[in-house]
Steps between C-alpha positions, in 0.01 A plus 500: 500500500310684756491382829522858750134638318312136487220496738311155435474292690487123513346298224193350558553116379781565848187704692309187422737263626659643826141512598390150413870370671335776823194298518614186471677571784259640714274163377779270664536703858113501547477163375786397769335699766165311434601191466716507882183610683329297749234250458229385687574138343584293782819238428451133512641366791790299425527099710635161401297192628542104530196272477471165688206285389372200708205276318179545658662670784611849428694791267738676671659818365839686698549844465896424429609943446396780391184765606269389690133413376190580622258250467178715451689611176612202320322197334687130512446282236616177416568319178529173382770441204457163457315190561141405486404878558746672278459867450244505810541858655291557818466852727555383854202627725592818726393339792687179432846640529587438858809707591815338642657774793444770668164488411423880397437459134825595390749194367826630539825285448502150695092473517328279294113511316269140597287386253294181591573275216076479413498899495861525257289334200211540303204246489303375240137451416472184657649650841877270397777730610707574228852488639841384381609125629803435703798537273321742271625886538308824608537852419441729769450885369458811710311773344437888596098498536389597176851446331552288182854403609597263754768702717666208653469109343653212591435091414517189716472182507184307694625284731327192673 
């Protein structure tokens, strides 16, 4: 055996690999680095809401927690489950949402959205508003402008 006068060095299958397991590792802190940098995507806000619906009178959805909402930024929409006008999904007009509070254009907890019950609901051809009938439930959705995802939703039921 001689092991004072050897002068390799190391093999090259372990060259290989100690430079592949080297690599890898520098992959995973770059790729960790990268991945914890800022965005300029902006979060969702975040709010929970109640709906109370009064036939041919008005929608009314509470701001019940949670961020507050601009309303030059979102889009309300309301949807009909059931009923004669099942599956009826209509975007609520900007300038029909008539804020509830403070009256700055922010709903914050406690403040409430208006709709006029002839400006919550499509209308057909013929000019018939098609709405649900007392009894009959409503969706309300709240969308980001632009979004594809309501970020608050709740149901109620129309009342007399």
């Amino acid at each position: 055996m001689r092991f004072a006068g050897d002068k390799r060095g190391v093999s090259p299958v372990i060259g290989v690999m100690l430079m592949l397991v080297a690599t890898v590792i520098l992959a995973a802190v770059v790729s960790s680095y990268a991945g914890s940098l800022p965005s300029d995507e902006s979060k969702a806000p975040q709010l929970s809401i109640s709906a109370e619906a009064k036939k041919d009178s008005y929608v009314l959805v509470k701001h019940e927690g949670g961020d507050p909402i601009n309303l030059d930024r979102v889009e309300v929409r309301t949807f009909i489950p059931e009923g004669t006008y099942a599956d009826m999904s209509y975007e609520i007009p900007q300038t029909a949402l008539e804020e509830v509070g403070n009256g700055n254009g922010v709903i914050e907890t406690g403040e409430s959205i208006k709709i006029n019950w002839n400006d919550a609901f499509a209308t057909s051809n013929w000019g018939s508003l098609m709405a649900p009938n007392a009894g009959e439930k409503v969706t309300v959705e709240i969308y980001e402008k632009g979004g594809d995802k309501p970020i608050a939703k709740t149901t109620t039921v129309v009342r007399p």
